[in-house]
LUMKESE-515995 format. One line per 3 residues: number of its first residue (from 1); their letters; for each residue y, z, x of N, C-alpha, C. Coordinates in nm, 4 decimals, m for minus. Layout:
REM residues N
NUM	a	Y Z X Y Z X Y Z X ~ ...;
***
This chain:
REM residues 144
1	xxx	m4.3992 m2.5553 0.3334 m4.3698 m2.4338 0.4072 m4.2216 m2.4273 0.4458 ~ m4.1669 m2.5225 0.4861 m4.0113 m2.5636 0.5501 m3.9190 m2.5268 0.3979 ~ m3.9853 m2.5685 0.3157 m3.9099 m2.5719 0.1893 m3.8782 m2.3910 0.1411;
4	xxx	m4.0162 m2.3536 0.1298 m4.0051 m2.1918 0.1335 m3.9517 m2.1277 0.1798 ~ m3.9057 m2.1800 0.3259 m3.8535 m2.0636 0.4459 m3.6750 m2.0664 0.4218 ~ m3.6658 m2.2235 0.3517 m3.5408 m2.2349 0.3405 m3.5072 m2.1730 0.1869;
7	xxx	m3.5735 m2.2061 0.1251 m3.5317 m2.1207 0.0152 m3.5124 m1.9829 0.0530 ~ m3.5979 m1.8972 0.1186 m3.5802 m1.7563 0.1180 m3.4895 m1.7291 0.2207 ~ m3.4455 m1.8159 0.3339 m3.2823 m1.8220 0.3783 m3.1395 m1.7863 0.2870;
10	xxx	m3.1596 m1.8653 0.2072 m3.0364 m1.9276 0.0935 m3.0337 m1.7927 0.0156 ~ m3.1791 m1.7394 m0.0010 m3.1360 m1.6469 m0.1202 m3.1196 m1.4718 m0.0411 ~ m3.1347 m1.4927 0.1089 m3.1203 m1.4061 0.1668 m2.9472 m1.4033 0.2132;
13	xxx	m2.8787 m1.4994 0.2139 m2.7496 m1.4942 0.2718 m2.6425 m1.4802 0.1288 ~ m2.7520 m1.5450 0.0257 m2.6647 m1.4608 m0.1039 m2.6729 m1.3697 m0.1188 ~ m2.7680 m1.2648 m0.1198 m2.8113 m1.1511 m0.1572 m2.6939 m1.0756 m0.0581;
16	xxx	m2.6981 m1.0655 0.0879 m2.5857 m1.0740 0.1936 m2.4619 m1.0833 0.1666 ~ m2.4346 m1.1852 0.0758 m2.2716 m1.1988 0.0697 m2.2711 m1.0982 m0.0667 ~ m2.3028 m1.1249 m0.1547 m2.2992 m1.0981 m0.2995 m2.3044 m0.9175 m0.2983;
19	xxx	m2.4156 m0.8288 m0.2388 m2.3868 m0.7166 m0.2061 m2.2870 m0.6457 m0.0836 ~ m2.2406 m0.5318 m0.1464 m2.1706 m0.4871 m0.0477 m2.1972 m0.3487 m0.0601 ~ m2.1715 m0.3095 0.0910 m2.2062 m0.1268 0.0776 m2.0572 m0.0457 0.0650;
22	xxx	m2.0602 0.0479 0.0034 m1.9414 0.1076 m0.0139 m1.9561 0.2420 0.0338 ~ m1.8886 0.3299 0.0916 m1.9171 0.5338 0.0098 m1.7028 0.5272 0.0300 ~ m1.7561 0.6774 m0.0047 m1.6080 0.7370 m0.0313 m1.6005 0.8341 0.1118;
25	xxx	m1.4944 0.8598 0.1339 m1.4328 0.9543 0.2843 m1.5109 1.0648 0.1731 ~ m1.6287 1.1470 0.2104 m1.6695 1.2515 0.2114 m1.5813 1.3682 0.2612 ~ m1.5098 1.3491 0.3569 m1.4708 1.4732 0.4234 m1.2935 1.5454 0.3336;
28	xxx	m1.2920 1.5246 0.2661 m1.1965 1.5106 0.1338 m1.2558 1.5684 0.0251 ~ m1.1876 1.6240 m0.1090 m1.1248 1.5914 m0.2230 m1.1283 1.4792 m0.3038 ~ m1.2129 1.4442 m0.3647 m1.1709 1.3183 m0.4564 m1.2437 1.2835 m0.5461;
31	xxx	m1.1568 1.2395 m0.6498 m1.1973 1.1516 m0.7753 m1.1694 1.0265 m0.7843 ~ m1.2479 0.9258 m0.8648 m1.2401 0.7913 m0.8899 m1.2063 0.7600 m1.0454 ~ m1.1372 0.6951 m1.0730 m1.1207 0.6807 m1.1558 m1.0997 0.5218 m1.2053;
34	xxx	m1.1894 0.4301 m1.2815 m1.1643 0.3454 m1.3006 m1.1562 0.2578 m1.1474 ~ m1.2271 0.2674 m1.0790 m1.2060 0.2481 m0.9742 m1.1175 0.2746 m0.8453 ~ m1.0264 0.3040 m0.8904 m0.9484 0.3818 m0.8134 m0.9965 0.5050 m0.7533;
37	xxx	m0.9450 0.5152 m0.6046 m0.9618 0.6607 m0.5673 m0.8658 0.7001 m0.5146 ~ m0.8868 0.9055 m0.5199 m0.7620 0.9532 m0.5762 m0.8022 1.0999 m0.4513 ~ m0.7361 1.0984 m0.3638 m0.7482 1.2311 m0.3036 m0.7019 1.3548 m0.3573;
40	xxx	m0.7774 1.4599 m0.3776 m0.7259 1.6072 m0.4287 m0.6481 1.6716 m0.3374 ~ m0.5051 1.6956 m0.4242 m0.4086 1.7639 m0.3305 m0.4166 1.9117 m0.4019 ~ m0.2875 2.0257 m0.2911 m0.2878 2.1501 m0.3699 m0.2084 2.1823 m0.4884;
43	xxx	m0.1194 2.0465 m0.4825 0.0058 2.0676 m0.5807 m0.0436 2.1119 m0.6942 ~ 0.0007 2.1856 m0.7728 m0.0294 2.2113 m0.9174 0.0781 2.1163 m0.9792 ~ 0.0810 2.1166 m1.1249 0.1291 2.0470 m1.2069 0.1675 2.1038 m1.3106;
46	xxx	0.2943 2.0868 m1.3578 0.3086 2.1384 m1.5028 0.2783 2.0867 m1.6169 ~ 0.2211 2.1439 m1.7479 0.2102 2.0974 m1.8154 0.3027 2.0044 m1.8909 ~ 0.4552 2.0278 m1.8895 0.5183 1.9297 m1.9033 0.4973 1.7767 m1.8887;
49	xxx	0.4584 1.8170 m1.7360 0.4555 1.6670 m1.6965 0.3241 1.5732 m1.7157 ~ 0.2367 1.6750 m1.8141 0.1298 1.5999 m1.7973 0.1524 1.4552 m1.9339 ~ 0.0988 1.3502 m1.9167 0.0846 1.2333 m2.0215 m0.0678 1.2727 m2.0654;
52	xxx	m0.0621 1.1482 m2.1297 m0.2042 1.0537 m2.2351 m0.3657 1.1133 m2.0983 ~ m0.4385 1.1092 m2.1773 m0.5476 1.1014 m2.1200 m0.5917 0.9981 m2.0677 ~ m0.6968 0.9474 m1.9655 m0.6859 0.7963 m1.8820 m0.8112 0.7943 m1.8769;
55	xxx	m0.9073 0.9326 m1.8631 m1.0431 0.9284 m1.8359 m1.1307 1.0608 m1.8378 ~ m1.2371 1.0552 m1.7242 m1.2763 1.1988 m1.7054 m1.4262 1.1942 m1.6359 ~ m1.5109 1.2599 m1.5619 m1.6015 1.2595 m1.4662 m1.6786 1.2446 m1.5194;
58	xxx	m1.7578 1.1034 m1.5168 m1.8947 1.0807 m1.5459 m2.0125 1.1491 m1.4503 ~ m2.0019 1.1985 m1.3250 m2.1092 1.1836 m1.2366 m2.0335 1.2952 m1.1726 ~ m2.0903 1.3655 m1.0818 m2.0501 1.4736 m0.9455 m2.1905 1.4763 m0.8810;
61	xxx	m2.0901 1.4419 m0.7237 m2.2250 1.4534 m0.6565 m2.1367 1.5386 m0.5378 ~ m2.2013 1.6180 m0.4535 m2.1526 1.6643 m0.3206 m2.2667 1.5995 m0.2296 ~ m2.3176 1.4801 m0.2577 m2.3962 1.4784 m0.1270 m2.3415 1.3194 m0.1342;
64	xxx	m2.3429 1.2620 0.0377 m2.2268 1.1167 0.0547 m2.3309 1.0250 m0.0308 ~ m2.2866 0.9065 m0.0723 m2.3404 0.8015 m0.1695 m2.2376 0.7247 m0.1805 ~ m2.2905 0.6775 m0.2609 m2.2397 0.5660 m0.3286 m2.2544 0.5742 m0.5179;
67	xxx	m2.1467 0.5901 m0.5796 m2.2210 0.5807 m0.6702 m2.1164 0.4896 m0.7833 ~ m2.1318 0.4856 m0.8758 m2.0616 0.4020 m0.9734 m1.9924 0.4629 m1.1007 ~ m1.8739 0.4548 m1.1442 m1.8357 0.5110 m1.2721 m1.7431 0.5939 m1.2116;
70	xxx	m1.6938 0.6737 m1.2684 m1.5652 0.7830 m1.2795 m1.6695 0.9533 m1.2586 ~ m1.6354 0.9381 m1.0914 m1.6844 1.0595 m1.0209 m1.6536 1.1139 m0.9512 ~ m1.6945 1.2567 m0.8655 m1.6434 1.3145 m0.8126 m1.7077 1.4019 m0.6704;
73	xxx	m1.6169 1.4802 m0.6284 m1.7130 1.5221 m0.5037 m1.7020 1.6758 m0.5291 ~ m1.5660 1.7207 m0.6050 m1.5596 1.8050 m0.6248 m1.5355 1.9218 m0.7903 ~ m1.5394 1.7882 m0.8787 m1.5088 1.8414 m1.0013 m1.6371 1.8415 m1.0715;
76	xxx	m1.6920 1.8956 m1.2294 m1.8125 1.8616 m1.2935 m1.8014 1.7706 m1.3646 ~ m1.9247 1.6935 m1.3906 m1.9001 1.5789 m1.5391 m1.7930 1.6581 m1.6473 ~ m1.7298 1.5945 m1.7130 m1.6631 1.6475 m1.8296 m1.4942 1.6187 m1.7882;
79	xxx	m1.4946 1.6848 m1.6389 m1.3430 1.7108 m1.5896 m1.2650 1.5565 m1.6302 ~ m1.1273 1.6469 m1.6883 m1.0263 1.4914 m1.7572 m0.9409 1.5119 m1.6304 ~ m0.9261 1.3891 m1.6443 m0.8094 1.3042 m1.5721 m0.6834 1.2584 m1.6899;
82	xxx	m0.5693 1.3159 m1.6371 m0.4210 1.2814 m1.7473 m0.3553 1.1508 m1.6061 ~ m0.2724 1.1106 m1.7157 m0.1620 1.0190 m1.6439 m0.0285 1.1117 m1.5906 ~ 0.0267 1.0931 m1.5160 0.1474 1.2617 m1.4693 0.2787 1.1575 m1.5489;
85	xxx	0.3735 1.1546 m1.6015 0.4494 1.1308 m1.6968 0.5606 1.0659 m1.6003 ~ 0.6161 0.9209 m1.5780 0.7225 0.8803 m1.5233 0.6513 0.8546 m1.3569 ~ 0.4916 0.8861 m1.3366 0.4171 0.8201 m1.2061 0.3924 0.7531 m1.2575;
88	xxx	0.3197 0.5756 m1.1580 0.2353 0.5048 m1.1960 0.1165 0.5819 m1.0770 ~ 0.0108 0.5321 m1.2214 m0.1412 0.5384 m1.1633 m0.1692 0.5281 m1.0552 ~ m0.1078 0.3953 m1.0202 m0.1460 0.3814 m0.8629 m0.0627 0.4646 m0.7326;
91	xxx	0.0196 0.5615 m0.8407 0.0551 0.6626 m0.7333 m0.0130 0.7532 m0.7394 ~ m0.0457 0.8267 m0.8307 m0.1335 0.9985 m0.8448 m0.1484 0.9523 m0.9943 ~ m0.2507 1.0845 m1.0253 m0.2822 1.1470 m1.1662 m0.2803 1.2786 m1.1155;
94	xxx	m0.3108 1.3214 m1.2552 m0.3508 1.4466 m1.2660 m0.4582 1.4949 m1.3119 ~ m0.5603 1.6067 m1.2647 m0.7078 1.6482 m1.2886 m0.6916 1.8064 m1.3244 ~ m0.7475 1.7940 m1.5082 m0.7119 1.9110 m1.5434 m0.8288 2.0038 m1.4717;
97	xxx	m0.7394 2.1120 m1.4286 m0.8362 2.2318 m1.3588 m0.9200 2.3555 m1.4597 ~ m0.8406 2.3525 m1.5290 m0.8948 2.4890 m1.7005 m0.7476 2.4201 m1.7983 ~ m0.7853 2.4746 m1.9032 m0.6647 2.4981 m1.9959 m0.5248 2.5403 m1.9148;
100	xxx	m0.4373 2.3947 m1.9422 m0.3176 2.4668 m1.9069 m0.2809 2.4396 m1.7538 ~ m0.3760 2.3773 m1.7009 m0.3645 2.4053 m1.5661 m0.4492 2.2445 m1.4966 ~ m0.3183 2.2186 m1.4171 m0.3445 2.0826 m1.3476 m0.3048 2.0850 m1.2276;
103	xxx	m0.3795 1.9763 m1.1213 m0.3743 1.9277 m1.0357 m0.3645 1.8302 m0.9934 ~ m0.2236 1.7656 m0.8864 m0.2053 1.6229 m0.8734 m0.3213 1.5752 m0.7516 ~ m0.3333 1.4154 m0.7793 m0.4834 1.3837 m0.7385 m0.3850 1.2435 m0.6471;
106	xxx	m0.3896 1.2605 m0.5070 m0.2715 1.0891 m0.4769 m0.3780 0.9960 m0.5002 ~ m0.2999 0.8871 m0.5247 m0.4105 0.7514 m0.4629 m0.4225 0.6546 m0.3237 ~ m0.5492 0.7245 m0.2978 m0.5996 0.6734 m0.1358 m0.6377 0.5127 m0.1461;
109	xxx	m0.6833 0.4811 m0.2435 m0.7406 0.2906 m0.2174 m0.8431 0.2487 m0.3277 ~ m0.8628 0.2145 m0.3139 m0.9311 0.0389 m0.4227 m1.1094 0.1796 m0.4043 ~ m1.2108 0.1948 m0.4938 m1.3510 0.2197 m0.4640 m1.3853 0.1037 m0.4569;
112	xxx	m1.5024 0.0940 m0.3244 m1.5272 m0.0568 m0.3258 m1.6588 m0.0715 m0.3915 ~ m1.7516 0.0796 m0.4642 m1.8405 0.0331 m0.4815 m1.8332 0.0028 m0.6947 ~ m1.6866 0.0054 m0.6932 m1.6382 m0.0161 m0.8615 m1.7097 m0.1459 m0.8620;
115	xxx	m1.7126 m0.1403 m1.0336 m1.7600 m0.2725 m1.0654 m1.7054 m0.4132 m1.0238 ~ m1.6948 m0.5325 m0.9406 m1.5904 m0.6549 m0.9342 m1.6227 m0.7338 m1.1285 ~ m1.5214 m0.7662 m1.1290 m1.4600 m0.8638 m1.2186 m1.5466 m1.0031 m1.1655;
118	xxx	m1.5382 m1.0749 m1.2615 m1.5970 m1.2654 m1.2028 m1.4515 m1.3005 m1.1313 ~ m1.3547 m1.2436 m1.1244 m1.2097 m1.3242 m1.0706 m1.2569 m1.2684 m0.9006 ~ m1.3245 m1.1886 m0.8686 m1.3247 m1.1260 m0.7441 m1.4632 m1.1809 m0.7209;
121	xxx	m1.5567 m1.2249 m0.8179 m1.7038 m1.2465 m0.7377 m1.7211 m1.4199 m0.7153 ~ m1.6129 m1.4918 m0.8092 m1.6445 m1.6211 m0.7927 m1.6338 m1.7036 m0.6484 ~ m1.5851 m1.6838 m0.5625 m1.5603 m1.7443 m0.4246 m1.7195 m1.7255 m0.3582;
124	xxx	m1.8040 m1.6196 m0.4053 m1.8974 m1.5860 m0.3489 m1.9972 m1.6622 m0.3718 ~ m2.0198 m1.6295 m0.5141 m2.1026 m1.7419 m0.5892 m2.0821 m1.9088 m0.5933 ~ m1.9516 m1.9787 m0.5449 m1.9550 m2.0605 m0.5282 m2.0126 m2.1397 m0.3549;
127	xxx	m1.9710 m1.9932 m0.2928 m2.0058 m2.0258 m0.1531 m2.1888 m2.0409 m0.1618 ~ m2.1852 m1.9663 m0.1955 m2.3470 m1.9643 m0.2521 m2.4379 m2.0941 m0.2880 ~ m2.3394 m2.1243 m0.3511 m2.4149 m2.2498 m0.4529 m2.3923 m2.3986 m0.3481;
130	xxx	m2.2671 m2.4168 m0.3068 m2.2413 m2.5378 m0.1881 m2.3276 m2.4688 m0.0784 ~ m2.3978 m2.3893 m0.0370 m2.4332 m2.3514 0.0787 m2.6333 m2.4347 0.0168 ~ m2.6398 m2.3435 m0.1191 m2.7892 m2.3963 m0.1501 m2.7635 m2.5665 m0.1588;
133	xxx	m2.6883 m2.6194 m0.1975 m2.6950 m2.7846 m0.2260 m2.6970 m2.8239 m0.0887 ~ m2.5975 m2.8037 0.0070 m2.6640 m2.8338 0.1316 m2.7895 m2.8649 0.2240 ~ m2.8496 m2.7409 0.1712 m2.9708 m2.6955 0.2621 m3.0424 m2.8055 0.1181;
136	xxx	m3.0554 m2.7955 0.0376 m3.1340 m2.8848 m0.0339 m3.1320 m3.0426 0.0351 ~ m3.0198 m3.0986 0.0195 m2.9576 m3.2565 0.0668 m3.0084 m3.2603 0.2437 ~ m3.0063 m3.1519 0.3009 m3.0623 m3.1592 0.4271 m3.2315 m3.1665 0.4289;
139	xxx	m3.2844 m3.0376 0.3714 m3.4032 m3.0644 0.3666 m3.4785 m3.2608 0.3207 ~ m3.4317 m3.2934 0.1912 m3.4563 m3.4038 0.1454 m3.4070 m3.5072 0.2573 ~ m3.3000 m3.4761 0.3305 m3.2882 m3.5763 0.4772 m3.4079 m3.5985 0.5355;
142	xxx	m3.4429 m3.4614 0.5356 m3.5678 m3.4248 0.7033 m3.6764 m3.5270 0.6470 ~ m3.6924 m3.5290 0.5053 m3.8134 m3.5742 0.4727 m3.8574 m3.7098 0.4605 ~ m3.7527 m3.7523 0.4960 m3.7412 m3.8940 0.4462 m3.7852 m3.9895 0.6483;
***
């Protein structure tokens, strides 16, 4: 029974560390892109300045969430995202509005509910794993 309770400890404080809750400032404008998020400003954009294509709206939702992929609160699936020509990314893009016609998008911060990389999840999983060998080496103490 001791053994059970501790197991479902261990896999409760991973489950704990390992998930995280995310949403986006609802009360805004915004697209994600690649994880990034990008507040909608009024500036228009010239076509000049627009670059290369970078992406474009997998998902639109207007109701708060959480969700995953390259989305929006206010654009439809389909809507492209350009690079603005001589910005970096992590300053603005641009979100084409119709033919011809763009809008600069700034960048507000990191989405936290983007996918992590293993370079961002490994500290977790290791905490994880010295935390279960513990409680194992302890239990096998008690028993002895």
């Amino acid at each position: 029974m001791k053994k059970r309770l501790s197991m479902m400890f261990i896999i409760l404080i991973g489950c704990a560390l390992l998930s995280g809750t995310a949403s986006a400032d609802w009360a805004r404008s915004f697209v994600v892109n690649k994880g990034s998020s990008y507040t909608v400003t009024d500036s228009r954009m010239d076509a000049k300045q627009i670059g290369e294509r970078i992406g474009k709206v997998t998902f639109y939702s207007d109701e708060e969430g959480t969700y995953s992929g390259n989305f929006s609160n206010r654009y439809p699936k389909g809507t492209e995202y350009y690079k603005i020509i001589d910005v970096d990314t992590k300053e603005a893009i641009a979100v084409k509005e119709r033919e011809g016609q763009y809008i600069k998008a700034v960048y507000s911060d990191q989405y936290a509910a983007y996918s992590r990389s293993w370079q961002e999840i490994w500290p977790y999983i290791a905490g994880f794993l010295i935390l279960a060998v513990i409680t194992v080496l302890t239990i096998k103490r008690l028993r002895k």
